[in-house]
DSSP file (Angstrom, degrees, kcal/mol; ACC not computed):
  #  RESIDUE AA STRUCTURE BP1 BP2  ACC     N-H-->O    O-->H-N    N-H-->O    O-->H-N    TCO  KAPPA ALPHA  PHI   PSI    X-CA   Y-CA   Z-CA
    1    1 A X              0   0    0      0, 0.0     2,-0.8     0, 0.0     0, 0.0   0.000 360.0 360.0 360.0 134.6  120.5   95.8  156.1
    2    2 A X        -     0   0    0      2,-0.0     5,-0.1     4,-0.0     0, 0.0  -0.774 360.0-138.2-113.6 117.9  119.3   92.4  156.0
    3    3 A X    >>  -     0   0    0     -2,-0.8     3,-1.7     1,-0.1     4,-1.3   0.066  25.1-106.7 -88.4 168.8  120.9   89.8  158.0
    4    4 A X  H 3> S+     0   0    0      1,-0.3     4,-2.0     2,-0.2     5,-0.1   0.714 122.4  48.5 -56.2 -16.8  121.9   86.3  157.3
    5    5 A X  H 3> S+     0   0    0      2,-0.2     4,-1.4     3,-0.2    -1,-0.3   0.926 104.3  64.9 -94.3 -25.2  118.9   85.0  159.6
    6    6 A X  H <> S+     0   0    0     -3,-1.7     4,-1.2     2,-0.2    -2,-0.2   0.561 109.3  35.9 -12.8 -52.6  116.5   87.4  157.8
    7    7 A X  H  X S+     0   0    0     -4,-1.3     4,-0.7     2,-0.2    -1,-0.2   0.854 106.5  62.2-103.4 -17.0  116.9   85.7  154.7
    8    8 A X  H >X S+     0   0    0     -4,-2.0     3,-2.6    -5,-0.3     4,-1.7   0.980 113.2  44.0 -52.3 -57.4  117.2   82.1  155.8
    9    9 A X  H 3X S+     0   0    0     -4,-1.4     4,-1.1     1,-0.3    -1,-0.2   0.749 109.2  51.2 -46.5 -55.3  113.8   82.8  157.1
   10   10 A X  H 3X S+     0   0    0     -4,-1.2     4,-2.4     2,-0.3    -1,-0.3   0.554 105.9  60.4 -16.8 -49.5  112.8   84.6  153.8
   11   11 A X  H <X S+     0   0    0     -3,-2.6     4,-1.3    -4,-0.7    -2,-0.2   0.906 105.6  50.9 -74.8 -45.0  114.3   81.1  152.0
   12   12 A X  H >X S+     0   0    0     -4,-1.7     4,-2.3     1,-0.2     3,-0.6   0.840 107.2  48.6 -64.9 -40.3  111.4   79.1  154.1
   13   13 A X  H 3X S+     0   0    0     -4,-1.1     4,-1.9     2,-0.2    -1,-0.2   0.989 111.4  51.3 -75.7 -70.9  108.6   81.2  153.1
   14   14 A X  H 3X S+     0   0    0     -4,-2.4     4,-1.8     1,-0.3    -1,-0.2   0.604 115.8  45.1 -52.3 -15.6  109.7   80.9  149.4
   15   15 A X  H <X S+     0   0    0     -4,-1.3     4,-2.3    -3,-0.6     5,-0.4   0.973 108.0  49.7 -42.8 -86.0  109.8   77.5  149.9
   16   16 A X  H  X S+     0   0    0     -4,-2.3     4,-5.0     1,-0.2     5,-0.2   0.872 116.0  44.1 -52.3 -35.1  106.8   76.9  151.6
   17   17 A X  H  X S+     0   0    0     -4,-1.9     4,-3.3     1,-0.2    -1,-0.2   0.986 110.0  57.4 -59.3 -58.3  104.6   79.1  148.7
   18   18 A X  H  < S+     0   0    0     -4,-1.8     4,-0.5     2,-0.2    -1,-0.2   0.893 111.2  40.9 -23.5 -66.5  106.8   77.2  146.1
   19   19 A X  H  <>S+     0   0    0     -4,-2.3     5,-5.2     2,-0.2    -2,-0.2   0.843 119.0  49.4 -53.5 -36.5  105.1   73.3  147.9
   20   20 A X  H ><5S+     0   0    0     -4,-5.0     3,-2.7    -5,-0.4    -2,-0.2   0.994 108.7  53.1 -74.9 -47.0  101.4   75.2  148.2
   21   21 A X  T 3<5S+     0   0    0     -4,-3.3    -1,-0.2     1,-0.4    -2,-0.2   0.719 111.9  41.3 -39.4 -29.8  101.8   76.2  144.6
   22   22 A X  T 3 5S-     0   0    0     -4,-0.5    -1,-0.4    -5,-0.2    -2,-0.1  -0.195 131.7 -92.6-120.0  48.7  102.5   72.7  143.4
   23   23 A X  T < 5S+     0   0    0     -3,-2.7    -3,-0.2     1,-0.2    -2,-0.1   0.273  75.2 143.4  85.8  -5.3   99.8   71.4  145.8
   24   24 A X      < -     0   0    0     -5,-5.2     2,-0.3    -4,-0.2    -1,-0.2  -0.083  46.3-129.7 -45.1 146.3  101.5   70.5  149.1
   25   25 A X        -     0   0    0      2,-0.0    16,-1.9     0, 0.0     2,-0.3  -0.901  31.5-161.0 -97.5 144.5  100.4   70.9  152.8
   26   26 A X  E     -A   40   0A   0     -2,-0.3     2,-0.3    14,-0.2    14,-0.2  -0.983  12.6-161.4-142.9 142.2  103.1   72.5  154.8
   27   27 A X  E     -A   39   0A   0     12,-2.6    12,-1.0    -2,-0.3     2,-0.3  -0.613   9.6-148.5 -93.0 153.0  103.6   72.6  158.2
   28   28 A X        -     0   0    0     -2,-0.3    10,-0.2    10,-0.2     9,-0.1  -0.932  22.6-128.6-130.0 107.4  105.7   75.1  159.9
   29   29 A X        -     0   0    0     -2,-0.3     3,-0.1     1,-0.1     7,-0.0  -0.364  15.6-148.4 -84.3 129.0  107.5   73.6  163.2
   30   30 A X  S    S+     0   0    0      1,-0.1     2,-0.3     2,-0.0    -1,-0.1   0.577  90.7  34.7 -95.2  -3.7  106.4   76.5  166.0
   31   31 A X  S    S-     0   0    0      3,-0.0     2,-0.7     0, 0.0    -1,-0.1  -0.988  79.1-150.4-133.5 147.9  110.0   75.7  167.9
   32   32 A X        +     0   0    0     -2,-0.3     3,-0.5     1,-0.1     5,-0.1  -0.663  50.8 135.0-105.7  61.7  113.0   74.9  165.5
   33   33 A X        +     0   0    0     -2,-0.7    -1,-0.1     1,-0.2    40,-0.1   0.442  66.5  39.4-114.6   2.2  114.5   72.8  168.0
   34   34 A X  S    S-     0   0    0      2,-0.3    40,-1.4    -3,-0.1    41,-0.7   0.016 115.9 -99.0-147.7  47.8  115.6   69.5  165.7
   35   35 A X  S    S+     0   0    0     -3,-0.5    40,-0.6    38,-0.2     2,-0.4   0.852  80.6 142.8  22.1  61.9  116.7   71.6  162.6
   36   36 A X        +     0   0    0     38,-0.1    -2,-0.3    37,-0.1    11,-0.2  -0.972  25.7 178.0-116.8 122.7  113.4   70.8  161.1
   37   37 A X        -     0   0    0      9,-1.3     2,-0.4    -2,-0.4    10,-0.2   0.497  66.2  -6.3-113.1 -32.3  112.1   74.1  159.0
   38   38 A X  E     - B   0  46A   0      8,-1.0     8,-2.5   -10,-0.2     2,-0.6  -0.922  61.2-136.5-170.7 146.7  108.9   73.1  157.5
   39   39 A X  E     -AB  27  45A   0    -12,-1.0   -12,-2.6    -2,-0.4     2,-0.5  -0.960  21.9-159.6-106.6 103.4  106.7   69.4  157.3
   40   40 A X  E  >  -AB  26  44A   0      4,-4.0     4,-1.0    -2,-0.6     3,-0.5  -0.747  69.1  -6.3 -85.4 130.9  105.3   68.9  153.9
   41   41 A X  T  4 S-     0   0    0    -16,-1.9    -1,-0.2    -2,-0.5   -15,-0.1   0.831 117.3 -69.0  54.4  34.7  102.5   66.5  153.7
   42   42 A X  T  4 S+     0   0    0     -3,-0.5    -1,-0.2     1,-0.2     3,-0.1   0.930 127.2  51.4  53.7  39.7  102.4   65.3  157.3
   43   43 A X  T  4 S+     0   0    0     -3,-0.5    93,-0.4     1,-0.2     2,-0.4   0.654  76.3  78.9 173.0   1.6  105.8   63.4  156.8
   44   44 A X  E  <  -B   40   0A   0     -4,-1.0    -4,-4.0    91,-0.1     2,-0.3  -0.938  58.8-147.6-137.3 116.3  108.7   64.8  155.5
   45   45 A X  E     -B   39   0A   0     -2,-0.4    31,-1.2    -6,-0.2    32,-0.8  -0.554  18.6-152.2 -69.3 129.9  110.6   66.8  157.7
   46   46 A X  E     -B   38   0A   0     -8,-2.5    -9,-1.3    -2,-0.3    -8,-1.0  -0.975  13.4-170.6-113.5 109.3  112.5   70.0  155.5
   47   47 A X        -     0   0    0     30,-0.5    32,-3.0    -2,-0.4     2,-0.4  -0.947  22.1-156.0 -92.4 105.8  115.8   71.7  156.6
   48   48 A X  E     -c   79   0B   0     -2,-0.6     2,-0.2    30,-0.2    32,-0.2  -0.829  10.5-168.5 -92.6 144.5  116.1   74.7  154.2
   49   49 A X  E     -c   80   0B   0     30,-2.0    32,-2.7    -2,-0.4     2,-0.3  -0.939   0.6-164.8-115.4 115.5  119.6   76.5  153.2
   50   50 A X        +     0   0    0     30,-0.3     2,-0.2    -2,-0.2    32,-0.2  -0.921  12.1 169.5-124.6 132.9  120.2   79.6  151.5
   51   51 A X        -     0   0    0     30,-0.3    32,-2.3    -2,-0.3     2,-0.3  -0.979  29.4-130.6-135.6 154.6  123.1   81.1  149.9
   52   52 A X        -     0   0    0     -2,-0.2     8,-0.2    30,-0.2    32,-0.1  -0.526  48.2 -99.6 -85.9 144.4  123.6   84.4  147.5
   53   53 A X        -     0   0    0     30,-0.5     2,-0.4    31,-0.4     6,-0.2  -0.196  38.9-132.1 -51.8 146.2  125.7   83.4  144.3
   54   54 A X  B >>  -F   58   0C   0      4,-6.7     3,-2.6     1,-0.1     4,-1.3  -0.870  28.2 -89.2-112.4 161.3  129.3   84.2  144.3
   55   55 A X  T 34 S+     0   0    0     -2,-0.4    -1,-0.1     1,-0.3    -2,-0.0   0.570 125.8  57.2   0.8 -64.9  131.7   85.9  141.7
   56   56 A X  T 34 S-     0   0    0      1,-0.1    -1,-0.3    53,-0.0     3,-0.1   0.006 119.8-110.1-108.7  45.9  132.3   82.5  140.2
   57   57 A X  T <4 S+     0   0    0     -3,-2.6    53,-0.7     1,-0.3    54,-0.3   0.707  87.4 102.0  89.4  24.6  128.7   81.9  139.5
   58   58 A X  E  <  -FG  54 109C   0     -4,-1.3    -4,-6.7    51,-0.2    -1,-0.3  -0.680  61.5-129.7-119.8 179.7  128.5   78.9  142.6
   59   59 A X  E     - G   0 108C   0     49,-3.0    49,-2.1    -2,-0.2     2,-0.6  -0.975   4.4-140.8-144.0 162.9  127.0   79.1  146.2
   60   60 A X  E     - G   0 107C   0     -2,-0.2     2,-0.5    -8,-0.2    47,-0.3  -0.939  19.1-169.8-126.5  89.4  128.4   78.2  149.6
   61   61 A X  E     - G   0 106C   0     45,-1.8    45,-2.8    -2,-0.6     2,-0.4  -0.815   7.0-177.1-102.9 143.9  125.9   76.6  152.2
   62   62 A X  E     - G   0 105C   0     -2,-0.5    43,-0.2    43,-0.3    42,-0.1  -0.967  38.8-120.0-133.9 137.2  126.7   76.0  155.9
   63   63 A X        -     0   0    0     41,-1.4     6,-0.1    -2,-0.4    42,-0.1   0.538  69.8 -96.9 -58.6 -11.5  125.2   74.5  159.1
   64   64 A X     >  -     0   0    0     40,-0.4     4,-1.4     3,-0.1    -1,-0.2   0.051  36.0 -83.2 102.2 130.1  125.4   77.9  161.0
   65   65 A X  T >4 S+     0   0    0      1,-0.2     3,-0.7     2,-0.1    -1,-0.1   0.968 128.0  29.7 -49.9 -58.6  128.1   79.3  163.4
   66   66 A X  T 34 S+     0   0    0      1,-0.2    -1,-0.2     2,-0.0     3,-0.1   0.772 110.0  65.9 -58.2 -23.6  126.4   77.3  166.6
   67   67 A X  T 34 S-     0   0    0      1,-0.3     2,-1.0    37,-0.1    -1,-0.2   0.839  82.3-165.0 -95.4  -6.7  124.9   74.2  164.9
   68   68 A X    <<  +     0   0    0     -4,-1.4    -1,-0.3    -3,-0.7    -5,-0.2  -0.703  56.5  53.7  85.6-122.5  128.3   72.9  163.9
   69   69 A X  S >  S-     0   0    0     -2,-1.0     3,-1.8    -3,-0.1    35,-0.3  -0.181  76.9-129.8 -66.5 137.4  127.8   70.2  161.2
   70   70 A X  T 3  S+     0   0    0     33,-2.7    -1,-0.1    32,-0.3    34,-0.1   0.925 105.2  47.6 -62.8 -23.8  125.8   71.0  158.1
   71   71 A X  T 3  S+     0   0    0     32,-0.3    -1,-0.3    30,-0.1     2,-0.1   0.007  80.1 142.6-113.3  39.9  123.4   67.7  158.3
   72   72 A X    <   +     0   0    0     -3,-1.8     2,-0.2    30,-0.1     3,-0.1  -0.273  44.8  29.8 -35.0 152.0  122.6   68.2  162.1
   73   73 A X  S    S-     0   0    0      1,-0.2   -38,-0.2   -40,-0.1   -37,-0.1  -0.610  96.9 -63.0  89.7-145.6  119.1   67.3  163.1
   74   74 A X  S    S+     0   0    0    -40,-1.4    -1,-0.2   -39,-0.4   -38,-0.1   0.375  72.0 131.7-135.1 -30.1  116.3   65.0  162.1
   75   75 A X        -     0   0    0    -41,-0.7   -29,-0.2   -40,-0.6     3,-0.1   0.206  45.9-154.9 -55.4 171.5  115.0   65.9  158.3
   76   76 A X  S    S+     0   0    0    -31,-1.2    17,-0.3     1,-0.1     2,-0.3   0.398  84.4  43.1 -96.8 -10.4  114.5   63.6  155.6
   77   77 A X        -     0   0    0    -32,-0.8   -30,-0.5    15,-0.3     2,-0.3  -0.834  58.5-162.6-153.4 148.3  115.2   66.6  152.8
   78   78 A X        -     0   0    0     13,-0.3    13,-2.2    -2,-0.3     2,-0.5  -0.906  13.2-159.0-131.1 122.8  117.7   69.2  152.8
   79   79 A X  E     -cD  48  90B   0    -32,-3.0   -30,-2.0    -2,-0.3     2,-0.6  -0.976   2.2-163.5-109.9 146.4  116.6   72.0  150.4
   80   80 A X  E     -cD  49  89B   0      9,-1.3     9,-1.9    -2,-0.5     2,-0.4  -0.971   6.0-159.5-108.1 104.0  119.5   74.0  149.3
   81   81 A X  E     - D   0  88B   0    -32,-2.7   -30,-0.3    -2,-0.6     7,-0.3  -0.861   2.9-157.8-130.7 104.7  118.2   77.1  147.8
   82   82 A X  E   > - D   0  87B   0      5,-2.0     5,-1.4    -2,-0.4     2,-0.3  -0.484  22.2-153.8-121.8 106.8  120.9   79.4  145.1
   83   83 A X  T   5 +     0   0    0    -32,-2.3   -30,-0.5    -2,-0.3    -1,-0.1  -0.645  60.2  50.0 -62.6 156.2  119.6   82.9  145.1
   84   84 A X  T   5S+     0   0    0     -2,-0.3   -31,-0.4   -32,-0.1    -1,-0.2   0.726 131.9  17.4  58.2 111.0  120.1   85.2  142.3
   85   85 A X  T   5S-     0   0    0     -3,-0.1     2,-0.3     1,-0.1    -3,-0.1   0.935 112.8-121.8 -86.9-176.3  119.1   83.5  140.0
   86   86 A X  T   5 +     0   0    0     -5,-0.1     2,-0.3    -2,-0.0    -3,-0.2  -0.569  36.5 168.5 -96.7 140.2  117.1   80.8  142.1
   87   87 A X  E   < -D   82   0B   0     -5,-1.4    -5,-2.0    -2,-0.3     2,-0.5  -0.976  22.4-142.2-141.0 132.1  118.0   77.4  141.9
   88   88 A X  E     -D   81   0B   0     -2,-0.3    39,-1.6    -7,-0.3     2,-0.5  -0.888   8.4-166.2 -87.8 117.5  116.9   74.5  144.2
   89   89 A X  E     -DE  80 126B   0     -9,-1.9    -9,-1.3    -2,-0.5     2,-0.5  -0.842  16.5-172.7-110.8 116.9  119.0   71.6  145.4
   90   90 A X  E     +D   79   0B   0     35,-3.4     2,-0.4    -2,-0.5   -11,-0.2  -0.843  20.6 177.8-122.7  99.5  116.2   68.9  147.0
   91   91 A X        -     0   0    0    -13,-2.2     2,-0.4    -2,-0.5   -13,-0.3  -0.949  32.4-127.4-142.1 115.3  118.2   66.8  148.2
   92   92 A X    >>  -     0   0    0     -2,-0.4     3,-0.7   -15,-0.2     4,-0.6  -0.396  29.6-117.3 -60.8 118.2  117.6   63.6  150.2
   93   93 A X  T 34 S+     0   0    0     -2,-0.4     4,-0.2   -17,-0.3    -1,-0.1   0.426 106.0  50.3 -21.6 -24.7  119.5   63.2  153.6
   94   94 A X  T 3> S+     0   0    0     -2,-0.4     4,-1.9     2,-0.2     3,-0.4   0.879 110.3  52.5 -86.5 -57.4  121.8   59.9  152.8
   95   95 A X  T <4 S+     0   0    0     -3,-0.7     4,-0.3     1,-0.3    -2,-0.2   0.457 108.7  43.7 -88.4  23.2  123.1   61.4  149.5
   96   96 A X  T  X>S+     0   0    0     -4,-0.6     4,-1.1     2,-0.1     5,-0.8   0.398 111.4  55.0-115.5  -5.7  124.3   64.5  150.7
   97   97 A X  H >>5S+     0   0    0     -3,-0.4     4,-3.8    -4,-0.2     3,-2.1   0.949 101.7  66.0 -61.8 -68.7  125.9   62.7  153.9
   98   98 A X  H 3<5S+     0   0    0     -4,-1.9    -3,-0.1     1,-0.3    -2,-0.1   0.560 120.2  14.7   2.2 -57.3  127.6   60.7  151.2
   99   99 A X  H 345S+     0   0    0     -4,-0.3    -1,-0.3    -5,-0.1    -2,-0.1   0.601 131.9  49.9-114.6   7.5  129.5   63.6  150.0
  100  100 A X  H X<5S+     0   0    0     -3,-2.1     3,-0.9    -4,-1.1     2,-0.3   0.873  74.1 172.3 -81.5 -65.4  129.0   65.9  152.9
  101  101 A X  T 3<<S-     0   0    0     -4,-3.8    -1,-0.2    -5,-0.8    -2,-0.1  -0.728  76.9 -35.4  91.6-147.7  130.0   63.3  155.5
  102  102 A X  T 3  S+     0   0    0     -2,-0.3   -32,-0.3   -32,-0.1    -1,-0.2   0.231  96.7 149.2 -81.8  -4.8  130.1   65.5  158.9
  103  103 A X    <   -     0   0    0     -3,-0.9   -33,-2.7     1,-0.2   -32,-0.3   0.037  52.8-135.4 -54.5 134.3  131.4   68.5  157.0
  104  104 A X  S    S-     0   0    0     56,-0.7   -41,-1.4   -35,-0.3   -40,-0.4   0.602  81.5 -18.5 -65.9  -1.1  130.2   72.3  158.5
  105  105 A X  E     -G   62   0C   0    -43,-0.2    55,-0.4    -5,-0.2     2,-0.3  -0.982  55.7-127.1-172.8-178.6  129.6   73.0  154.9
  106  106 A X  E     -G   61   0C   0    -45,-2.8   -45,-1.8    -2,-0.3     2,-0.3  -0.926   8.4-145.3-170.4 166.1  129.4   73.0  150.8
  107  107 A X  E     -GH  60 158C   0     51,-1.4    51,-2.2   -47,-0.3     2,-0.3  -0.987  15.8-171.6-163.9 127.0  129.6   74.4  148.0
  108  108 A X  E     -G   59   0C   0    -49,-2.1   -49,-3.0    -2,-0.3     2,-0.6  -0.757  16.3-160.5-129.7 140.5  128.0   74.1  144.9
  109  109 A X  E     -G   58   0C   0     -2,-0.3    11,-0.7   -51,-0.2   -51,-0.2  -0.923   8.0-161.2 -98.2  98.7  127.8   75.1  141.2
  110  110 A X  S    S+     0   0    0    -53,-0.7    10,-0.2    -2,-0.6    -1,-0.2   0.904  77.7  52.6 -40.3 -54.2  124.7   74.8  139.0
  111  111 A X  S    S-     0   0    0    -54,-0.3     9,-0.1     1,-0.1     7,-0.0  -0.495 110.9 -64.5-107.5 149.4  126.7   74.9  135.5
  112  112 A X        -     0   0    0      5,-0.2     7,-0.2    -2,-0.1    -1,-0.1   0.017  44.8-152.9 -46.4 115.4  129.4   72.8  134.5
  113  113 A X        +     0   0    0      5,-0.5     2,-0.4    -4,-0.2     6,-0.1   0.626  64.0  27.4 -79.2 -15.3  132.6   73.2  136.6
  114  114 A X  S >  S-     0   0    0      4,-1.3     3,-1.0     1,-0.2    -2,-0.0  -0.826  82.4 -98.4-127.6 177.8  135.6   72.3  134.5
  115  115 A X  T 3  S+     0   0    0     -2,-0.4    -1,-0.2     1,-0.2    -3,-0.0   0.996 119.2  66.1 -46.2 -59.7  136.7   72.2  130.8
  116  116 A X  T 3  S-     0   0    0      1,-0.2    -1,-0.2    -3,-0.1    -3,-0.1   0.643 116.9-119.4 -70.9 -19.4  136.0   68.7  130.4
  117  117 A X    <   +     0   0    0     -3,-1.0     2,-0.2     1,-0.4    -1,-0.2   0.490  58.7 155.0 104.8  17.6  132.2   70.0  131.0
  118  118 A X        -     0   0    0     -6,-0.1    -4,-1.3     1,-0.1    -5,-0.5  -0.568  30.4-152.3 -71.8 129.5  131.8   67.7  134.5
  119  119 A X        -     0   0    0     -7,-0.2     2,-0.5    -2,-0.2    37,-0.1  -0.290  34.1 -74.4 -86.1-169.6  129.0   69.5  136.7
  120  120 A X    >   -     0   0    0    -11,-0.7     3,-2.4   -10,-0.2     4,-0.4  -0.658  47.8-125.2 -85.2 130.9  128.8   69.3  140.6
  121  121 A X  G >  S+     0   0    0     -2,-0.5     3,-1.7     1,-0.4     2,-1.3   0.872 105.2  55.5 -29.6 -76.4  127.4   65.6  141.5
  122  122 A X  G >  S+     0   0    0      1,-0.3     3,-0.5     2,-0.1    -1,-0.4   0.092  76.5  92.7 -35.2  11.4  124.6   66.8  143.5
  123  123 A X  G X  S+     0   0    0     -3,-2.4     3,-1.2    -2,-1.3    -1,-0.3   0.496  70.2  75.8-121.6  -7.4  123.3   68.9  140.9
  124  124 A X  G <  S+     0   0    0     -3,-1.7    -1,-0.2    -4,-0.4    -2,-0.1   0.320  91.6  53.6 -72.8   5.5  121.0   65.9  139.9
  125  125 A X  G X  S+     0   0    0     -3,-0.5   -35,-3.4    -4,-0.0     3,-0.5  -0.162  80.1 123.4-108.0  18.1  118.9   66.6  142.7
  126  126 A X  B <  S+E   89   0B   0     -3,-1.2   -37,-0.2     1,-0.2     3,-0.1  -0.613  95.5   5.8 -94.8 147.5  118.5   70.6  141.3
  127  127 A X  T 3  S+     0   0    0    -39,-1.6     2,-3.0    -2,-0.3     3,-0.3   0.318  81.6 162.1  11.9  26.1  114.7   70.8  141.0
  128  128 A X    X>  +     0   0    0     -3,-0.5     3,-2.4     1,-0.2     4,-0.7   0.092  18.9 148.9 -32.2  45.4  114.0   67.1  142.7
  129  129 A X  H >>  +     0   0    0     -2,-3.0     3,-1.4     1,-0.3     4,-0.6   0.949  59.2  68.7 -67.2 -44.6  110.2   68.5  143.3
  130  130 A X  H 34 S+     0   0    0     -3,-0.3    -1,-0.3     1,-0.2    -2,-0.1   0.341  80.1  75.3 -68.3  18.0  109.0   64.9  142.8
  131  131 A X  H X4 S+     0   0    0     -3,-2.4     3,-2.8     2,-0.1    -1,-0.2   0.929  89.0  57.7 -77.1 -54.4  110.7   63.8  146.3
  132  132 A X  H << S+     0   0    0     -3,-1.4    -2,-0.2    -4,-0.7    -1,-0.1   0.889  94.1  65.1 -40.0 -45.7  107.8   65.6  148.3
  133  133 A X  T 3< S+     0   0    0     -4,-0.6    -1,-0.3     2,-0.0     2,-0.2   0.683 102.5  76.8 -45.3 -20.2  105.4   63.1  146.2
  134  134 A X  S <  S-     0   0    0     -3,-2.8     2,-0.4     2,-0.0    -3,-0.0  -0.463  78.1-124.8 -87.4 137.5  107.5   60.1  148.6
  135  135 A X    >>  -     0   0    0     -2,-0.2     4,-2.0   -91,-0.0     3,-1.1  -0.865  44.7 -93.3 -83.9 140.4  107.5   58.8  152.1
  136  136 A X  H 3> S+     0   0    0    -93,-0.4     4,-2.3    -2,-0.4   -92,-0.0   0.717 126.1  43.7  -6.6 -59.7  110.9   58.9  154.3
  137  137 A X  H 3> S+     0   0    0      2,-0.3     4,-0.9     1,-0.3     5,-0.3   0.933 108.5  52.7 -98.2 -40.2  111.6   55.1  153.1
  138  138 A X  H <> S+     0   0    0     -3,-1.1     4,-6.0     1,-0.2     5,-0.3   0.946 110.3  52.2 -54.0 -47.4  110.7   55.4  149.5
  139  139 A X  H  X S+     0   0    0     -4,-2.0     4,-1.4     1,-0.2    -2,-0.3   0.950 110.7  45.4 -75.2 -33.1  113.1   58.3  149.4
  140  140 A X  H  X S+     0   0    0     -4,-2.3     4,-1.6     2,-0.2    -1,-0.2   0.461 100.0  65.7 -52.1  -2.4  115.9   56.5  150.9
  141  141 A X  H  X S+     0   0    0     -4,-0.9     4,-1.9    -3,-0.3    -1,-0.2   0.786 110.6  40.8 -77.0 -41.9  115.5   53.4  148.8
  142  142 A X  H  X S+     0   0    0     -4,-6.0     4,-0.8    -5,-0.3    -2,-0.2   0.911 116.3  49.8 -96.0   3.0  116.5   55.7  145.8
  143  143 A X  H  < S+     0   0    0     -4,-1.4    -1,-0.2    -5,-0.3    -3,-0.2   0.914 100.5  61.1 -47.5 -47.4  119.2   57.5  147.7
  144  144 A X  H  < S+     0   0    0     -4,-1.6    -1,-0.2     1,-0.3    -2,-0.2   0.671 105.4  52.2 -45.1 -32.9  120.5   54.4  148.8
  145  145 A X  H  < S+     0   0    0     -4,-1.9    -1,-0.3     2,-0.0    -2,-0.2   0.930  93.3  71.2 -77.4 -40.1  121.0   53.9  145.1
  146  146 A X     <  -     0   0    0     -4,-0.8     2,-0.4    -3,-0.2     0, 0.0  -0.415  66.1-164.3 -74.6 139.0  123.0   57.1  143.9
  147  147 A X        -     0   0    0     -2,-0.2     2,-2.1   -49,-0.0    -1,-0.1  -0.923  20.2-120.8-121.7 135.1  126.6   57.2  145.1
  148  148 A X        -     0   0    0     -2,-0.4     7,-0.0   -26,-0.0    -2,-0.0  -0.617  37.8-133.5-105.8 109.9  128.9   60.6  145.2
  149  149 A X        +     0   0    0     -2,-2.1     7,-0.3     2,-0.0   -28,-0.1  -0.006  55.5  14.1 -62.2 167.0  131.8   59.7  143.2
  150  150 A X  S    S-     0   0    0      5,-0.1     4,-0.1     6,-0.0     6,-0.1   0.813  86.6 -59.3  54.3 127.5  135.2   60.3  144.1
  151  151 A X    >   -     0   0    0      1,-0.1     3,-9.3     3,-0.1     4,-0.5   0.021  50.4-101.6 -63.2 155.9  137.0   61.3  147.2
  152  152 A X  T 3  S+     0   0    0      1,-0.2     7,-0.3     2,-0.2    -1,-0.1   0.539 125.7  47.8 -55.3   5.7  136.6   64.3  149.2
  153  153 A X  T 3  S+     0   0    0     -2,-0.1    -1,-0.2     5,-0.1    -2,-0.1   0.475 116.6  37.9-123.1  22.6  139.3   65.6  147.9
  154  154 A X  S <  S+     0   0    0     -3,-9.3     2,-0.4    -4,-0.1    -2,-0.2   0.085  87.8 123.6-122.6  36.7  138.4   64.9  144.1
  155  155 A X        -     0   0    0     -4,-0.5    -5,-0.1     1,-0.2     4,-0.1  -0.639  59.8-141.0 -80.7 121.3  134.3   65.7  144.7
  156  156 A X  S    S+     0   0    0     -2,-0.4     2,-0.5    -7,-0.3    -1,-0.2   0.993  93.6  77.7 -43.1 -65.5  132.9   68.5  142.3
  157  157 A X  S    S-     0   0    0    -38,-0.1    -2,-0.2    -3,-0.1   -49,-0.2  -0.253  88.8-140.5 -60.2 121.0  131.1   69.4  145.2
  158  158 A X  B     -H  107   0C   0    -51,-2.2   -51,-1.4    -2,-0.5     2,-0.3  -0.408  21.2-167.6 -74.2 139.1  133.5   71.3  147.5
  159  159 A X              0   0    0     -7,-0.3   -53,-0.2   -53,-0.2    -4,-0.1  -0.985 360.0 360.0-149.0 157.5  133.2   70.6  151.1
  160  160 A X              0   0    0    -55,-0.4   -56,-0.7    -2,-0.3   -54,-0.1   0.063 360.0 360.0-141.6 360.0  134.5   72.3  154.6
């Protein structure tokens, strides 16, 4: 059986192959000790998260029983990474504090979540490849512009 730390691990590698494929350097941090997972291009620090799809066709990511809060650490990118089928959330640190806040978690839909045919907010960072292409401050100037509408408890994105 293969356990939950098994495949987080499993998530980084696909990652990192994903970054060399589209021309990246990646670094691999040899202690994980400031929830940092990989350094692409000798400046952007990576937190990867992986979750398997559930029943109603979303996925659930969380900061880990010990680490507490989902957006613990130092990176500049959070990848979010939807197994079966794979979907990538690249997502800059500021706008997912924005609708994350302190929250131990979230949960997310690729495909549109109500009748009215509103997706989840975040889902406009679902293949963001061209952040790696950025330094730290360039990607927070155009986080700093996107805002996650609504309050936490009228957010597409669900959060715990």
């Amino acid at each position: 059986m293969t356990t939950t730390l098994a495949l987080g691990k499993a998530s980084e590698y696909e990652l990192t192959a994903e970054l060399l494929r589209r021309g990246h350097n990646v670094a691999i941090p040899v202690v994980d000790d400031h929830a940092v997972d990989l350094v692409v291009n000798y400046r952007l620090r990576v937190q990867v998260k992986s979750s398997q799809r559930n029943r109603q066709g979303g996925y659930s990511f969380s900061g880990g029983v010990a680490s507490g809060s989902l957006l613990r650490g130092s990176a500049e990118i959070f990848v979010l990474y939807g197994r079966g089928p794979d979907v990538w959330w690249i997502i800059p640190r500021s706008a997912l504090e924005r609708c994350a806040g302190d929250a131990k978690g979230i949960g997310l839909n690729p495909k549109p979540t109500s009748r009215s045919g509103k997706s989840t907010e975040l889902n406009e960072w679902i293949d963001a490849w061209h952040l790696f292409e950025m330094g730290a401050e360039e990607i927070e100037t155009i986080s700093a512009r996107w805002e996650c509408i609504g309050s936490a408890g009228s957010k597409a994105a669900r959060v715990w």
